[in-house]
MMTF fields as JSON, N, C-alpha, C and O atoms, coordinates in Angstrom:
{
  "mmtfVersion": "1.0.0",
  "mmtfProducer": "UNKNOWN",
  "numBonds": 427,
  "numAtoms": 428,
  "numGroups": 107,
  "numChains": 1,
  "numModels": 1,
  "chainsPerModel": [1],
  "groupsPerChain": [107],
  "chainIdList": ["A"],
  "bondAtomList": [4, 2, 8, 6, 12, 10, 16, 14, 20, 18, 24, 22, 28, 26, 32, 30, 36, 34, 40, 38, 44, 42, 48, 46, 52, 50, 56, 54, 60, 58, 64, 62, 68, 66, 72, 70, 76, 74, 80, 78, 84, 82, 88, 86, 92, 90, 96, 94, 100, 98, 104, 102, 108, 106, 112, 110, 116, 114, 120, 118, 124, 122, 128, 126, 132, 130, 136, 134, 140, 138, 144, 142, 148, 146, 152, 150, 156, 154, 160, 158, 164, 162, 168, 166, 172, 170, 176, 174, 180, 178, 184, 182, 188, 186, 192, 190, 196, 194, 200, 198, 204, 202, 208, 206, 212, 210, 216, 214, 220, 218, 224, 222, 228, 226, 232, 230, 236, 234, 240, 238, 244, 242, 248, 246, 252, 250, 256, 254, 260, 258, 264, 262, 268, 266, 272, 270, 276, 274, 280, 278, 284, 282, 288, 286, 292, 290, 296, 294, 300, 298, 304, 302, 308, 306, 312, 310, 316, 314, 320, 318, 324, 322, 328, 326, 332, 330, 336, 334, 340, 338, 344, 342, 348, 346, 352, 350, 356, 354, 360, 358, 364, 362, 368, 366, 372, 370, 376, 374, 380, 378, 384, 382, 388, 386, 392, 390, 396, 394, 400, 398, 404, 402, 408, 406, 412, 410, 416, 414, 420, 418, 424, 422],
  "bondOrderList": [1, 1, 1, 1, 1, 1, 1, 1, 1, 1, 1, 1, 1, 1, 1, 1, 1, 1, 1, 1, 1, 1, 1, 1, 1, 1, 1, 1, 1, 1, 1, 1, 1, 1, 1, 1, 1, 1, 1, 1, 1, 1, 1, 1, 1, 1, 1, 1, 1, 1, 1, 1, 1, 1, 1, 1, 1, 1, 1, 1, 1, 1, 1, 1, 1, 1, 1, 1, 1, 1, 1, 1, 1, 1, 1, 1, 1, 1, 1, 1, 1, 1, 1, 1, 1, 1, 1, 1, 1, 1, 1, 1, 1, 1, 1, 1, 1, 1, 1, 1, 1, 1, 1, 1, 1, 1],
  "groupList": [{"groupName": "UNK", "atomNameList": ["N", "CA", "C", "O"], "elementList": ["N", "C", "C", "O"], "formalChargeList": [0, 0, 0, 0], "bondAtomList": [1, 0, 2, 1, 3, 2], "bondOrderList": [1, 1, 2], "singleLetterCode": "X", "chemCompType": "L-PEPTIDE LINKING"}],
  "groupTypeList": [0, 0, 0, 0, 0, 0, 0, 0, 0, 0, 0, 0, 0, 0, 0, 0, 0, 0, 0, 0, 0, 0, 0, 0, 0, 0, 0, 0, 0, 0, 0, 0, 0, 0, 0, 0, 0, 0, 0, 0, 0, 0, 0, 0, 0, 0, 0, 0, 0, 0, 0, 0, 0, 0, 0, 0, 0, 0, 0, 0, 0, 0, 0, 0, 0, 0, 0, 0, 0, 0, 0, 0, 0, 0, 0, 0, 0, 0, 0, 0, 0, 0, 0, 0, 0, 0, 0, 0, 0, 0, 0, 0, 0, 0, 0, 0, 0, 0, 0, 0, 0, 0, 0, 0, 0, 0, 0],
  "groupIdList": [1, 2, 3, 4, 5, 6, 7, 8, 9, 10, 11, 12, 13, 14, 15, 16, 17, 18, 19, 20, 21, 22, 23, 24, 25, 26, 27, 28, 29, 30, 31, 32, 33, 34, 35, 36, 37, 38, 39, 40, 41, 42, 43, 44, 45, 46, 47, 48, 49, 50, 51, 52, 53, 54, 55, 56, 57, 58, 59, 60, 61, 62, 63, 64, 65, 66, 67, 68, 69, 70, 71, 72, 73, 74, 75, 76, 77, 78, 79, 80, 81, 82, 83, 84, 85, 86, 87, 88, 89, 90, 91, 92, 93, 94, 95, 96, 97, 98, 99, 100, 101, 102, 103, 104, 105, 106, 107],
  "secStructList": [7, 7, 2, 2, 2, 2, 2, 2, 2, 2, 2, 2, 2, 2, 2, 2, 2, 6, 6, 1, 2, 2, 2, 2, 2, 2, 2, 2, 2, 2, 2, 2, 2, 2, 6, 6, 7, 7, 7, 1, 7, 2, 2, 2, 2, 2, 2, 2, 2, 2, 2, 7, 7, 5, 7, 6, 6, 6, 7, 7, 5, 7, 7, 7, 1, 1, 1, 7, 7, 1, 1, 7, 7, 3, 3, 3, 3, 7, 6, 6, 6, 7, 7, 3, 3, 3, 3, 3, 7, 6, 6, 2, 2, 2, 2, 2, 2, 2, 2, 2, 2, 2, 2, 2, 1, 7, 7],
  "xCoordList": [35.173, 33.775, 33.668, 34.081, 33.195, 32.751, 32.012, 31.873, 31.725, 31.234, 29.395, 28.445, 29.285, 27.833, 27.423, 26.355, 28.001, 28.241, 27.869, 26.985, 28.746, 28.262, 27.019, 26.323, 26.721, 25.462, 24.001, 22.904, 24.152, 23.299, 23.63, 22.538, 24.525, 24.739, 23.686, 22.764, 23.756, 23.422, 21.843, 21.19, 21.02, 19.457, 19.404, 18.764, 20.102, 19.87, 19.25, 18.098, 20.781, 20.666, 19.514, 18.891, 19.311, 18.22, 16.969, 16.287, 16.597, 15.477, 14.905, 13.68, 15.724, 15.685, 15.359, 14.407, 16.464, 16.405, 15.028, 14.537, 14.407, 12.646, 12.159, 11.005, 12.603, 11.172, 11.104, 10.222, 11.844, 11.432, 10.691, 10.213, 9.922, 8.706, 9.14, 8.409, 10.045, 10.689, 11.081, 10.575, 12.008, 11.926, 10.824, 10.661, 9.582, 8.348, 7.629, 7.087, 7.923, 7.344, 8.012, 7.381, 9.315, 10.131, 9.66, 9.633, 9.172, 9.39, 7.864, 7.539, 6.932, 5.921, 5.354, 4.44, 5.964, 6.137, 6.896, 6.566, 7.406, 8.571, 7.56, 7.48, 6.8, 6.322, 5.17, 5.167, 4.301, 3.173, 3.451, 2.579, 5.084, 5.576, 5.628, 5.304, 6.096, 6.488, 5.273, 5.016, 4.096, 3.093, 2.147, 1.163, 2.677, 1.851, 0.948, 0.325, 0.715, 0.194, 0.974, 2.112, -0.022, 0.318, -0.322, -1.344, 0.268, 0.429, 1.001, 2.143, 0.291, 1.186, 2.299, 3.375, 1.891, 2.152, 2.264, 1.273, 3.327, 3.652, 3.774, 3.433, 4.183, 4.394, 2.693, 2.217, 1.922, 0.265, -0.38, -0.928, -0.393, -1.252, -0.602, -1.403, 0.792, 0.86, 0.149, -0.869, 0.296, -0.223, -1.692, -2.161, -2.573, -3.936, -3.898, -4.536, -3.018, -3.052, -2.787, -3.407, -2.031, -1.374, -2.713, -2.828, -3.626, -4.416, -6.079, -7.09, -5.826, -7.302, -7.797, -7.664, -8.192, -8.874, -10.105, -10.105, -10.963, -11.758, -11.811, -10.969, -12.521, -13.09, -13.832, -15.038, -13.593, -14.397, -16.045, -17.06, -15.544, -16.813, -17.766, -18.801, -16.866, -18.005, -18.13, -18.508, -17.346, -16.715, -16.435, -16.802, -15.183, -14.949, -13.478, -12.703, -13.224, -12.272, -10.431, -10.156, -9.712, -8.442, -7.467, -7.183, -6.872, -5.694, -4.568, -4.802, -3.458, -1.934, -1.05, -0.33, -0.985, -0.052, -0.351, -1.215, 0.541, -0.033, -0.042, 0.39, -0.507, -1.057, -2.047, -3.226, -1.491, -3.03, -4.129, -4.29, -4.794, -6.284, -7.108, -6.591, -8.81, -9.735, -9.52, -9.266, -9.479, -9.664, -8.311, -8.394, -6.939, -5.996, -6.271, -7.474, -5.31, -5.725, -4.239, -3.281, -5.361, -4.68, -5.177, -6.095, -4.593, -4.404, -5.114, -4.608, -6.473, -7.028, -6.604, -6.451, -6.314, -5.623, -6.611, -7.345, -6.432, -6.829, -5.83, -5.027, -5.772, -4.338, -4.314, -3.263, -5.256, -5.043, -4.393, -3.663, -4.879, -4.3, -3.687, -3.08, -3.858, -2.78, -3.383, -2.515, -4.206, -5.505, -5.926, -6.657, -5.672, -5.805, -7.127, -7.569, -8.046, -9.369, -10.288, -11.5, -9.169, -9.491, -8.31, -7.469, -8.659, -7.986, -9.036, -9.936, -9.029, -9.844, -9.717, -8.559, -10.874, -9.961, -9.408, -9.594, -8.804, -8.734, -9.621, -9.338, -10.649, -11.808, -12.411, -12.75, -12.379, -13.202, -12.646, -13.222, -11.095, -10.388, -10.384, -9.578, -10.794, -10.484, -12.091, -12.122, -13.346, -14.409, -14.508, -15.487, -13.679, -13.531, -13.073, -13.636, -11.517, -11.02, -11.855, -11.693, -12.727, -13.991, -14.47, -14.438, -15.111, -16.308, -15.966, -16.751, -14.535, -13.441, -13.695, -14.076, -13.404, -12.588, -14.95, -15.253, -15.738, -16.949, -17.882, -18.955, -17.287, -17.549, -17.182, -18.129, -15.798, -15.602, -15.924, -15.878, -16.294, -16.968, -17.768, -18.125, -18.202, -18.71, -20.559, -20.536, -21.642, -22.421, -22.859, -24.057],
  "yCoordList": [8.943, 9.337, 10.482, 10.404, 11.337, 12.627, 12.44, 11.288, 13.135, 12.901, 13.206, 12.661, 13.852, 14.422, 12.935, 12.418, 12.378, 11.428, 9.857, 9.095, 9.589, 8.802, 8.986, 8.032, 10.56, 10.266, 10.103, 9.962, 10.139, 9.708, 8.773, 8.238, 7.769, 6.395, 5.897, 5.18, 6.163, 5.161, 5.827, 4.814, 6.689, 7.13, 6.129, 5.21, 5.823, 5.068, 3.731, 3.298, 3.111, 2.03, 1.585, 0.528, 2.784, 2.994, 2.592, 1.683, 3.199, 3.196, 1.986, 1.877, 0.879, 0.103, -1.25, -2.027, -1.117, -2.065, -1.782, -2.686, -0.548, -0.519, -0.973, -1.32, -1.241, -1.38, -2.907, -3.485, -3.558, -4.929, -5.723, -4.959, -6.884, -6.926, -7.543, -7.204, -8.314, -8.385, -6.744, -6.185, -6.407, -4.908, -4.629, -4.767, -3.996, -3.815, -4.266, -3.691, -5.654, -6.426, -6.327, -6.165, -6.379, -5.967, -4.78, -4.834, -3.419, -2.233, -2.182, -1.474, -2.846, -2.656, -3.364, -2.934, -4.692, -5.215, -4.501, -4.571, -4.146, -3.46, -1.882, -1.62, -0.933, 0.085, -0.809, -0.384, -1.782, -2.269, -2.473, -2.457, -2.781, -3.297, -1.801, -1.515, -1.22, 0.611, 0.978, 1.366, 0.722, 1.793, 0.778, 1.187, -0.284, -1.032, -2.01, -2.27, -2.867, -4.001, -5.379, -5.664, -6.19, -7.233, -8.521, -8.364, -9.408, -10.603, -11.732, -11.775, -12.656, -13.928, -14.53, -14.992, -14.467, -14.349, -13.125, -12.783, -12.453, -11.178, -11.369, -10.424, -12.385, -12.704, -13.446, -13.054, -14.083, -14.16, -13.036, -12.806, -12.215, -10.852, -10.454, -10.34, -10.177, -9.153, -10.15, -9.668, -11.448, -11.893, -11.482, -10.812, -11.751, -11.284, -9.654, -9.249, -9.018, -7.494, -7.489, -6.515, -8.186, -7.897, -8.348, -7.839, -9.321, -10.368, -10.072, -10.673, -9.021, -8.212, -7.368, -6.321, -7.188, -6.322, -5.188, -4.094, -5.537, -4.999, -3.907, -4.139, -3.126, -3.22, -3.633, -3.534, -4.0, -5.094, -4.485, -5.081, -2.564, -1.914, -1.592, -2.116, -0.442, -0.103, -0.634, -0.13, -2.437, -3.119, -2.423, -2.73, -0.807, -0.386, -1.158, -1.805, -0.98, -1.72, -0.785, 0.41, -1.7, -1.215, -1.018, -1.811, 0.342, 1.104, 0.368, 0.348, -0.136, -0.216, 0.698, 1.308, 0.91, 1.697, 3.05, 3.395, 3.781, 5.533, 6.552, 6.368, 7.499, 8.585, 8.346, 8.152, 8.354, 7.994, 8.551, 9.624, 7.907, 8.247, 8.196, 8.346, 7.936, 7.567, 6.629, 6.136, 5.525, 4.443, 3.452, 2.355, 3.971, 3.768, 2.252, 2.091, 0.863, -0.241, 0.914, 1.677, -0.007, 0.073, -1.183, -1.941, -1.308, -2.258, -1.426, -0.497, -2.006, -1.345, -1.839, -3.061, -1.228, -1.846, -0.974, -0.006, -1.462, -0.991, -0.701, -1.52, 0.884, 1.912, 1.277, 0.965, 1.146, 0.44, -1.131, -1.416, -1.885, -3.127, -3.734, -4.805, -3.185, -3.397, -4.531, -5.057, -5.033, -5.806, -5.659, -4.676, -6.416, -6.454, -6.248, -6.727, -5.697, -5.471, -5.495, -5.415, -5.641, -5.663, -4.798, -4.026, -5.336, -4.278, -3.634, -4.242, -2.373, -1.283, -0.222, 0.179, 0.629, 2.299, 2.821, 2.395, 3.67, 4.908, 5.748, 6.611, 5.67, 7.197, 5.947, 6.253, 4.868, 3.575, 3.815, 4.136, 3.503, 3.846, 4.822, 4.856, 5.921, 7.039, 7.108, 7.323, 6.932, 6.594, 5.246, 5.092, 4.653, 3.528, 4.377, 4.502, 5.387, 5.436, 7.118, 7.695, 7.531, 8.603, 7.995, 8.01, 7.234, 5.887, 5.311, 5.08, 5.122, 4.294, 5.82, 5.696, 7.332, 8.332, 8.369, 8.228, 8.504, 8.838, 7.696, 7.97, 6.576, 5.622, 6.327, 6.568, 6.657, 7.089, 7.985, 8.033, 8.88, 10.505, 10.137, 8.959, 10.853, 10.744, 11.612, 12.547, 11.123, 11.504, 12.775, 12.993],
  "zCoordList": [-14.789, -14.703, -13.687, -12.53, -14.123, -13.112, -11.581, -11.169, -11.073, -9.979, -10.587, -10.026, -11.405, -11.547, -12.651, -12.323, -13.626, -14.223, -13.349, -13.74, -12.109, -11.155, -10.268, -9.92, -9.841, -9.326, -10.301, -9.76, -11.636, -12.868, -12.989, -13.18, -13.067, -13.067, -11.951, -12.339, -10.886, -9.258, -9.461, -9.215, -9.698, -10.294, -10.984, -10.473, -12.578, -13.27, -12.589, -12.583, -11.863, -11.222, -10.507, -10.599, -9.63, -8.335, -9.079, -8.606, -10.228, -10.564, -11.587, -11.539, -12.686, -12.852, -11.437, -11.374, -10.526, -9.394, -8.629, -7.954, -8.728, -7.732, -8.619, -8.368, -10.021, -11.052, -10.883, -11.518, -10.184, -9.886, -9.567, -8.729, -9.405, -8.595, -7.388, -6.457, -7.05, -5.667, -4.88, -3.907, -5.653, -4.965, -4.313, -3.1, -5.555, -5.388, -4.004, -3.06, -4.402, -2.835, -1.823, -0.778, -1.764, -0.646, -0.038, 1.192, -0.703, -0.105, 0.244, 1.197, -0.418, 0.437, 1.42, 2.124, 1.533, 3.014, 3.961, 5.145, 3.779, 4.69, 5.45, 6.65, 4.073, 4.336, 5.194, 6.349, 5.041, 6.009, 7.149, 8.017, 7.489, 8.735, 9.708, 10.861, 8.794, 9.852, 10.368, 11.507, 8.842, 9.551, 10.919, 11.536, 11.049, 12.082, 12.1, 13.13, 10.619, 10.073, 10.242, 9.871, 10.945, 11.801, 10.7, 10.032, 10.696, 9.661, 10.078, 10.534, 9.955, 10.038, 8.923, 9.305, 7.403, 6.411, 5.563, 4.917, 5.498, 4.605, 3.155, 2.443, 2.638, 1.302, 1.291, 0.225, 1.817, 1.362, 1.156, 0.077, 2.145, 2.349, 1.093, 0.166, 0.761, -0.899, -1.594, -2.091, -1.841, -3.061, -2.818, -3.738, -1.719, -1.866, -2.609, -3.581, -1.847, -2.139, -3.438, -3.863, -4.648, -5.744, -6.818, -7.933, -6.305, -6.88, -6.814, -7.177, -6.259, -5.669, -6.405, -5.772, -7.159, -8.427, -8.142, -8.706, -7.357, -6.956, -5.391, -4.524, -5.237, -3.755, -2.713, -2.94, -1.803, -1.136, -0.468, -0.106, -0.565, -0.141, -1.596, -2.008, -2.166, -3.295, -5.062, -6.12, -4.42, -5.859, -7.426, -8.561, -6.583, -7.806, -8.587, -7.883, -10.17, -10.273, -9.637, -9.747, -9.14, -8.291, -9.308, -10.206, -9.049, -10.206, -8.932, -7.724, -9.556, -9.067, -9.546, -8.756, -10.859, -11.614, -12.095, -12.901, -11.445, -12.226, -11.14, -10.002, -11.541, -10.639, -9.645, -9.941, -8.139, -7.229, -7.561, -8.143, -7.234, -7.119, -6.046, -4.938, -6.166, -5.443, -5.417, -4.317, -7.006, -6.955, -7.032, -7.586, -6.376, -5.736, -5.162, -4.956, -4.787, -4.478, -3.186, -3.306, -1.762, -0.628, 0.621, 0.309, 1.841, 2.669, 3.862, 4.492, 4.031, 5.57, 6.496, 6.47, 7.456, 8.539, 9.987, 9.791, 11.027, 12.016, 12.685, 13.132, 12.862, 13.68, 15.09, 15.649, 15.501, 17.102, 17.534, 18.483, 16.608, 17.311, 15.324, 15.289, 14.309, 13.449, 12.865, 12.167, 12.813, 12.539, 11.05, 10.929, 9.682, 8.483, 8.534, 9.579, 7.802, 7.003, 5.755, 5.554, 5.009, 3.496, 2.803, 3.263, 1.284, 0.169, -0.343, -0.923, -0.186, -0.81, -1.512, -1.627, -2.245, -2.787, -1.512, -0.372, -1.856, -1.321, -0.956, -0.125, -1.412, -1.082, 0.314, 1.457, -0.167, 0.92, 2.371, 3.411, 2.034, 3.318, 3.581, 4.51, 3.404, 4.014, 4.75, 5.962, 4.036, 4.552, 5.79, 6.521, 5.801, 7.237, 8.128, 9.216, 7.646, 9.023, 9.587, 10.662, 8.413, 9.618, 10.675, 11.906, 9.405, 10.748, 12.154, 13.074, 12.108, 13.367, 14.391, 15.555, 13.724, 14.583, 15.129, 16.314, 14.38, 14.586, 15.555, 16.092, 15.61, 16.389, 17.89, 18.638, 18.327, 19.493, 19.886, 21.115, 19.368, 19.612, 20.64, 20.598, 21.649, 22.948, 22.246, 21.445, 22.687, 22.835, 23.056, 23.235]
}
């Protein structure tokens, strides 16, 4: 087998093995852990996160699969103390974390 032959083999591989749903869950527990999301239960919080259909702000329905969007399903978290908040869109969270930076703004 070639060398260009083996690195199309291990893509192959690579990309069947993420299409997993353990994978799946593996890598996005793992990505919640880096960015600073604090949990007692990591395997509850995905199932809420996997099982959550809606938004909790503007109850639109939540895309998992595809091209991101607005209406993108994501995990609010609070950057300061790492503090879960809900599963929401995307356009939602991005509208929380103004509100958080517009809260501190000084008078």
């Amino acid at each position: 087998m070639s060398p260009q032959q083996k690195k199309q083999a291990q893509k192959t591989y690579d990309r069947k093995r993420d299409a997993t749903y353990d994978r799946r869950k593996y890598k996005r527990i793992q990505n919640w852990k880096r960015i600073g999301v604090i949990s007692e239960n990591y395997d509850e919080l995905y199932n809420l996160f996997y099982n959550t259909h809606t938004c909790q702000d503007c109850e639109c329905n939540l895309q998992t699969e595809g091209k991101l969007s607005s209406i993108y399903r994501v995990l609010d978290h609070d950057h300061e103390t790492g503090e879960f908040r809900g599963i929401v869109c995307q356009s939602c969270n991005i509208k929380r974390g103004w509100l958080d930076k517009v809260a501190y703004l000084p008078l």
